[in-house]
C-alpha positions in Angstrom: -13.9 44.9 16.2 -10.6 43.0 16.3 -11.5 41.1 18.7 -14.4 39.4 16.8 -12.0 37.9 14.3 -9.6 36.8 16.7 -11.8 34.9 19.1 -13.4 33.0 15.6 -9.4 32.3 15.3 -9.2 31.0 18.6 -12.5 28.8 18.1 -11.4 27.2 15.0 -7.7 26.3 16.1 -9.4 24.6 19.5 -11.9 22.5 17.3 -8.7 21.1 15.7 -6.9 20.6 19.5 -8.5 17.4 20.7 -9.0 16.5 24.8 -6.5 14.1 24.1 -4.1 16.8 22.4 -5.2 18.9 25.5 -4.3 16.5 27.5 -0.4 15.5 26.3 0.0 20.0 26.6 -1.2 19.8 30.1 1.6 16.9 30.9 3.9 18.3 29.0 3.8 21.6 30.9 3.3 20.2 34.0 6.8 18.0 33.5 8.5 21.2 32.1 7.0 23.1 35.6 8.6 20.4 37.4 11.9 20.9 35.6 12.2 24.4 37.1 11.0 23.1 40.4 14.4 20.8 40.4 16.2 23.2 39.2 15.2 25.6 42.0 15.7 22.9 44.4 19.5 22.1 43.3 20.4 25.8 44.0 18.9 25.4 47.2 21.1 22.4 47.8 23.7 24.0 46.8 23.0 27.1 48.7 22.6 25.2 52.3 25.6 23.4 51.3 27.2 26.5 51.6 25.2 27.7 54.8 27.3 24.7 56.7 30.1 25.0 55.4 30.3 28.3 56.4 28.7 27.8 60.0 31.3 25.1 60.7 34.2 27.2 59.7 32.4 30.0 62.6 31.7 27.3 65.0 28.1 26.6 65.0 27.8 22.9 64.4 24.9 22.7 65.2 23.1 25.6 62.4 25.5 23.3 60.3 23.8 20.1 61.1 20.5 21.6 60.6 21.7 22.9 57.2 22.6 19.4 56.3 19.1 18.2 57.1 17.5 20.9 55.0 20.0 20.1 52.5 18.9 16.1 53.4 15.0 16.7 52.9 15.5 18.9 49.7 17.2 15.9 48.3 14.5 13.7 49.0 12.1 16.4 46.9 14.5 16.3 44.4 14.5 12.6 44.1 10.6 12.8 44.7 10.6 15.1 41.7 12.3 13.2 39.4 9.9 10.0 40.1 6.8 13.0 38.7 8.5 13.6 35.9 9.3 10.3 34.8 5.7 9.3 35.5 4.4 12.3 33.5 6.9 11.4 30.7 5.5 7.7 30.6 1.9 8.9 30.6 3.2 11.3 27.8 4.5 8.9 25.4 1.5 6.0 26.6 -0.9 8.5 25.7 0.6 9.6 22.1 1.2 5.5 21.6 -2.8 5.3 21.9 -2.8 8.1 19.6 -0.6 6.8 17.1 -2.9 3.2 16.8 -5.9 5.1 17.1 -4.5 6.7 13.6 -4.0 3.7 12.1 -6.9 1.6 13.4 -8.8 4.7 11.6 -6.7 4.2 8.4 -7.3 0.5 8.3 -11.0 1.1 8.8 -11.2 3.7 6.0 -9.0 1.3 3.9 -11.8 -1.3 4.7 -14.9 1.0 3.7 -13.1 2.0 0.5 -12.5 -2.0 0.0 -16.0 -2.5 0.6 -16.4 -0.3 -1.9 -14.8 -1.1 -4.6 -16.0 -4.9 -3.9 -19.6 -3.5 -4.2 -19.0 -1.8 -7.6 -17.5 -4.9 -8.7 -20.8 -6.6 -7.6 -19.3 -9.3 -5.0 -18.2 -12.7 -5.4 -21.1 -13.9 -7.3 -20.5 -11.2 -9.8 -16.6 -12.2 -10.0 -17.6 -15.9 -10.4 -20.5 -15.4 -12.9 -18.1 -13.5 -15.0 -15.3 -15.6 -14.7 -17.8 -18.4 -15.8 -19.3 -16.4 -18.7 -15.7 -15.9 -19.9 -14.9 -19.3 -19.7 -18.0 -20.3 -21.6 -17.1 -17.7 -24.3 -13.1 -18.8 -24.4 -15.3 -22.6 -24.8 -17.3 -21.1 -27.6 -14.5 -19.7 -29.5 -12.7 -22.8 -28.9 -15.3 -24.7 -30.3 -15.8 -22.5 -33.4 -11.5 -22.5 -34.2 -11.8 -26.3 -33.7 -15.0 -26.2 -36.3 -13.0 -23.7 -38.9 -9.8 -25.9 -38.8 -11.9 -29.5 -38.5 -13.6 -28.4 -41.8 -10.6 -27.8 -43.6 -8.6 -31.0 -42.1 -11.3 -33.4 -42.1 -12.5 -32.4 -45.7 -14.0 -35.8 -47.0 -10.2 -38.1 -47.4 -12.2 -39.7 -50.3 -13.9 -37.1 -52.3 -10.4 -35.5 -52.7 -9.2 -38.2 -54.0 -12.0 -39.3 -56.0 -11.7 -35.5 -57.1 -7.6 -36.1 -58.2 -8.3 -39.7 -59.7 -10.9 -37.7 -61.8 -8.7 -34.9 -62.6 -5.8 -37.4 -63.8 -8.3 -39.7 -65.9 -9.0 -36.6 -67.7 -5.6 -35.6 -67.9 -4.9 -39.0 -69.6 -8.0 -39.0 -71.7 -6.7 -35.8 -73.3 -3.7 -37.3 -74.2 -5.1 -40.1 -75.3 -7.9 -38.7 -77.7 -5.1 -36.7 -79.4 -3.6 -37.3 -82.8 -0.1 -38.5 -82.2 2.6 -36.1 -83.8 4.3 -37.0 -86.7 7.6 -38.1 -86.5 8.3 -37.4 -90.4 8.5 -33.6 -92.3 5.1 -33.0 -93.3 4.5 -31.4 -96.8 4.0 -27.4 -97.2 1.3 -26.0 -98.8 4.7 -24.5 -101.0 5.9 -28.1 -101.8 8.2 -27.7 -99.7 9.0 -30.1 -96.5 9.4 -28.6 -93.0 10.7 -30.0 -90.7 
């Protein structure tokens, strides 16, 4: 029964690993398997180093010199080894490079859909330019009407205003005019009395 569960588990965390993931573990481990390899072969270094050393001291220069070439081809491996791993480590870090700009050239192409988008709901270029156009034409119109609002009270007709003031002072002065002039001596009361 556990196991049902588990392998479901398993199924659902590799459909997240991709080859490519895979792929960078598989390097990785091998360069890490290579590690111990060196290190194995430096104590073996090490060791034959030994070997002669101690086979000279007893007299067996020859043993010694075939230490020394043991020691002499376990070098090479080593130096063989190193040249793996830095090759692995390259292909490593080329392969999460790709990665890496595969992850962006994705973003940038979801970046574009969602521009495309938005440019869509907007209704394109001819949308943007029809309604830049129909606001222009109503900025015009409103324009037009401030201009009609403020001509009508500026350009008023010049001569009927002043027709209209030359009227209102010839009344003015035909009041005055059809007025009895004011005494300038007391008048008589109705008391016999003078006011004045």
């Amino acid at each position: 029964m556990g196991n049902k569960g588990s392998k479901s588990k398993k199924k659902e965390a590799d459909a997240r690993i991709s080859s490519t993931d895979r792929a960078v573990l598989d390097l990785k481990l091998q360069r890490d398997k290579l590690h111990v390899y060196k290190r194995k072969v430096n104590s073996m270094m090490a060791r034959e180093q030994e070997i002669a050393k101690e086979l000279l001291k007893g007299g067996k220069k020859s043993m010694a010199l075939l230490a020394l070439k043991k020691k002499k081809f376990q070098a090479k491996l080593l130096q063989s080894t190193d040249e793996k791993i830095s090759r692995i480590e390259e292909m490593c870090n080329t392969v999460e490079s790709a990665q890496r700009d595969q992850q962006i050239l994705e973003a940038i192409r979801v970046g574009k859909e969602a521009l495309e988008e938005i440019n869509r709901e907007m209704g394109g270029v001819e949308a943007v330019e029809k309604l830049l156009l129909e606001n222009e034409e109503a900025v015009s119109v409103q324009k037009e009407i401030e201009a009609m609002l403020s001509g009508k009270l500026d350009s008023i007709d010049d001569e009927a205003m002043e027709r209209e003031l030359e009227a209102m002072d010839a009344a003015q002065k035909a009041q005055t005019q059809t007025l009895p002039s004011v005494p300038s001596e007391a008048l008589p009361s109705a008391g016999g009395q003078v006011v004045a």
